[in-house]
PASEBA-1860 file (N, C-alpha, C; in nm, 3 decimals):
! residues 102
1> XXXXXXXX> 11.080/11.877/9.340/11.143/11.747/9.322/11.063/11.666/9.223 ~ 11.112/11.564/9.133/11.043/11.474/9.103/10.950/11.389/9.141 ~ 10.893/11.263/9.104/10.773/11.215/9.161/10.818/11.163/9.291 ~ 10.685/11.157/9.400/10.732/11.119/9.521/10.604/11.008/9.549 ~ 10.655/10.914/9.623/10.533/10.792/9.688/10.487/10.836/9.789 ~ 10.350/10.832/9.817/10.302/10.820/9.989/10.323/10.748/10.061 ~ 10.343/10.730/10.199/10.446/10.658/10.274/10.289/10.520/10.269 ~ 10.189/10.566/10.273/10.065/10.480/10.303/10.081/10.364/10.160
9> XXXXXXXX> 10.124/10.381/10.057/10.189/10.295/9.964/10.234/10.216/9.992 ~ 10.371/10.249/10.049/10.467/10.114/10.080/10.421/10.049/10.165 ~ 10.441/9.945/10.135/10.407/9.832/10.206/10.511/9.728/10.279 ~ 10.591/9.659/10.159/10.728/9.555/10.225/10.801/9.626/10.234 ~ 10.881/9.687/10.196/11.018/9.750/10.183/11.105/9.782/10.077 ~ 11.228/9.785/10.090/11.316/9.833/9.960/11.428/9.678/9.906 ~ 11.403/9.688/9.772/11.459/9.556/9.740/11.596/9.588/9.634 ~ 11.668/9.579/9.702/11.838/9.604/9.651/11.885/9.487/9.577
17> XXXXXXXX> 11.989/9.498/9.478/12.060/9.419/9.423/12.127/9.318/9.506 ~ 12.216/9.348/9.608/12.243/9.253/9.739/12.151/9.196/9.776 ~ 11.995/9.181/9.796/11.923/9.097/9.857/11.859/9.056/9.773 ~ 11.826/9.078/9.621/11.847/8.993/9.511/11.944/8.884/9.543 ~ 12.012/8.882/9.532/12.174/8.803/9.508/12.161/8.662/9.645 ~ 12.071/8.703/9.752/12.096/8.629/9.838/11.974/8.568/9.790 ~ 11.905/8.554/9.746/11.763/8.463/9.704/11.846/8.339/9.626 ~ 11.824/8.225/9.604/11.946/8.118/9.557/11.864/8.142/9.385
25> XXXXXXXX> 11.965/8.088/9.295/11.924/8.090/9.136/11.812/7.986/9.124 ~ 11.805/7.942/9.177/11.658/7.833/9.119/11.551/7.868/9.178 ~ 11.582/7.940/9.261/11.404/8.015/9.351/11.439/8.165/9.303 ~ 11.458/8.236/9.263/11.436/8.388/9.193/11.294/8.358/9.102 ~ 11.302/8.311/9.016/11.141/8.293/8.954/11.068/8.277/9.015 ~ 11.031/8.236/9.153/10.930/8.177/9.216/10.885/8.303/9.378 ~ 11.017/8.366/9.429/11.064/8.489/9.509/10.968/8.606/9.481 ~ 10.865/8.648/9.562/10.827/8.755/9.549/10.929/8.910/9.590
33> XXXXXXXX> 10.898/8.986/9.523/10.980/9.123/9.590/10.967/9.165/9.716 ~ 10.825/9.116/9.777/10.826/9.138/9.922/10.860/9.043/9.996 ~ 10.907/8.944/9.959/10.993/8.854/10.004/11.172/8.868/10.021 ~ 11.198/8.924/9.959/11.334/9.003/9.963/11.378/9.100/9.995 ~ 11.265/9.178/10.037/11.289/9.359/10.045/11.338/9.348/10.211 ~ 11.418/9.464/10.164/11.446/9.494/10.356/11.329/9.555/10.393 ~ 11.306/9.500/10.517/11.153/9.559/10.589/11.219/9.718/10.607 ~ 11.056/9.787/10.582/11.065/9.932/10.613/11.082/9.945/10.768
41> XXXXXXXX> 11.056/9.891/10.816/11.104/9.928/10.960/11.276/9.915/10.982 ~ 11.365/9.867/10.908/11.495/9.844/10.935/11.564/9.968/10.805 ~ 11.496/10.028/10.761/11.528/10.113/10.681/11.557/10.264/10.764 ~ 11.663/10.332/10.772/11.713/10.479/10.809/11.591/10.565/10.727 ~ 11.554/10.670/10.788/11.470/10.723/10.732/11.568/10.903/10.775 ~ 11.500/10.981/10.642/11.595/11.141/10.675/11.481/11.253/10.600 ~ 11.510/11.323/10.584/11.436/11.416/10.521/11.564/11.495/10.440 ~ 11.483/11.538/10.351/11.652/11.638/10.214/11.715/11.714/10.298
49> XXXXXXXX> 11.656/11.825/10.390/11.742/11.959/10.431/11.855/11.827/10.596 ~ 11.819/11.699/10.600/11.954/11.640/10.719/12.084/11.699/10.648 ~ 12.156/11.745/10.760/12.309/11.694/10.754/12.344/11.522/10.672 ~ 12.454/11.488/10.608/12.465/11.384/10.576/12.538/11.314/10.712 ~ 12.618/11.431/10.758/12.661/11.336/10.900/12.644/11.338/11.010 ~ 12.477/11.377/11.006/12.394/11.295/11.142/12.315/11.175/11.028 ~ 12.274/11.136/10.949/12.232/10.997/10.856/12.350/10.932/10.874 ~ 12.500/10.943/10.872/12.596/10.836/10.845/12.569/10.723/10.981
57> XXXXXXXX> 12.570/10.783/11.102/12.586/10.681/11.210/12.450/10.561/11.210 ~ 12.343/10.634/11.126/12.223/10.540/11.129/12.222/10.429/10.986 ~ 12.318/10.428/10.925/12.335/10.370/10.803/12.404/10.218/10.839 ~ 12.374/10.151/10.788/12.447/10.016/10.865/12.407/9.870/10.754 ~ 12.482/9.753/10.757/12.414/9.653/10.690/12.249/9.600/10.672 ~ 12.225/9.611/10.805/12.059/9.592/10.789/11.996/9.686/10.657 ~ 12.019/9.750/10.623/11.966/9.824/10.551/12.020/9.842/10.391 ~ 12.178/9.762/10.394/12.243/9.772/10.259/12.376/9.896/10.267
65> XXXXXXXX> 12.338/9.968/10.384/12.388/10.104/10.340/12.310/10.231/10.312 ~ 12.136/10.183/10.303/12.063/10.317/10.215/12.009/10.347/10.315 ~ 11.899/10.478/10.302/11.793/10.547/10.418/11.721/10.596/10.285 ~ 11.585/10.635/10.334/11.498/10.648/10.255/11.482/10.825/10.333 ~ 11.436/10.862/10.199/11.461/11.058/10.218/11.281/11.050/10.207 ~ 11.275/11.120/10.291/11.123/11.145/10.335/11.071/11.355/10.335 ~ 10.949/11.366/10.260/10.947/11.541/10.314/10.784/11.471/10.347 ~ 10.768/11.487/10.462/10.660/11.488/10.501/10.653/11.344/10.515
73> XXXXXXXX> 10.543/11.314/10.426/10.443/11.169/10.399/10.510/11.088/10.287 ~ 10.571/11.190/10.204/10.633/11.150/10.099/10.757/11.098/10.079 ~ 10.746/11.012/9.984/10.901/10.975/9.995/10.994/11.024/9.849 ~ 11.108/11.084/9.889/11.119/11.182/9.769/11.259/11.141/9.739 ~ 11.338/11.003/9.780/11.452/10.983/9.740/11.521/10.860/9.858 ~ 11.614/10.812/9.804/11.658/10.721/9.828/11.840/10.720/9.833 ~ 11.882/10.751/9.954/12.059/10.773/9.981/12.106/10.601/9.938 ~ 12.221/10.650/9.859/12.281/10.503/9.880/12.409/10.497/9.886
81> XXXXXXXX> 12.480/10.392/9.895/12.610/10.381/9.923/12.685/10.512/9.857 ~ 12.642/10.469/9.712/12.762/10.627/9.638/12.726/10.728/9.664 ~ 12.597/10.737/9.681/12.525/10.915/9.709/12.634/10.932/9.815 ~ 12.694/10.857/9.924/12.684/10.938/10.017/12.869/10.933/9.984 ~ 12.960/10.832/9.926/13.070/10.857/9.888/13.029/11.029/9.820 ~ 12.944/11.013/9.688/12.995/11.141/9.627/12.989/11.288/9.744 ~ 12.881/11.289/9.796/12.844/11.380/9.888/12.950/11.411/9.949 ~ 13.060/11.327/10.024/13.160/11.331/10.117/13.266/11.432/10.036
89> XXXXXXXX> 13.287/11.339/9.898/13.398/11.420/9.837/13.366/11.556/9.780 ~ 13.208/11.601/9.739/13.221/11.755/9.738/13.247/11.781/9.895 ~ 13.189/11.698/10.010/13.195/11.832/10.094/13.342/11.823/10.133 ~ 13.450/11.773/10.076/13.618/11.805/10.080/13.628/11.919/10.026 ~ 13.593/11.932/9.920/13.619/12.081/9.817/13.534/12.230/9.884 ~ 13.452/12.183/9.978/13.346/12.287/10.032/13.394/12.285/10.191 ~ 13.331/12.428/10.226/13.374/12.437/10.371/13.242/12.388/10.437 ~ 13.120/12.374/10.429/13.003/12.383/10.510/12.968/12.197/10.506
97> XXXXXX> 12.927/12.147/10.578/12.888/11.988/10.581/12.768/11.949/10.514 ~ 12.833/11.887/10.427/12.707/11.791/10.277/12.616/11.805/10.360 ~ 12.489/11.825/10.287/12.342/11.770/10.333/12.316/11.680/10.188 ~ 12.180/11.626/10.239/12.140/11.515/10.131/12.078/11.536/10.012 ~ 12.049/11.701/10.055/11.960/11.752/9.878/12.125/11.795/9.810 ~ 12.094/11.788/9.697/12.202/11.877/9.593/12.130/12.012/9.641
END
């Protein structure tokens, strides 16, 4: 896989365009990123070889929609809303149930 973070790295959390958006326009300059991030504790966490639909039921607003893909310590990817649209519609064309690696 490409580059991956150590989980001992993160610190605040993951900071999405939606929780951008909720910071008001005259405080964004002043807004730290760990001030906006969804806390890692409210974040879905999976590893590549999950099923996508044992991750769907843990996916929810608190989080945006995303889960953070974990192999080990590492963090090696990030599901999001479309990942998991596209995922759905190959696994229409396929007989066996999407998982989260390609």
């Amino acid at each position: 896989m490409g580059t991956s973070v150590r989980v001992s790295t993160l610190r605040s959390g993951l900071v999405t365009l939606r929780s951008m958006k909720r910071v008001p326009a005259g405080q964004r300059s002043t807004v730290r990123a760990a001030d906006m991030a969804i806390p890692l504790a409210q974040m879905p966490r999976a590893a590549p070889a999950d099923l996508l639909t044992d991750l769907l039921p843990r996916l929810g607003p608190q989080s945006d929609g995303r889960a953070l893909v974990f192999e080990g310590n590492h963090l090696v990817g990030i599901v999001s809303p479309s990942d998991v649209a596209r995922r759905l519609q190959l696994g229409e064309l396929r007989s066996e149930p999407p998982r989260l690696a390609a």
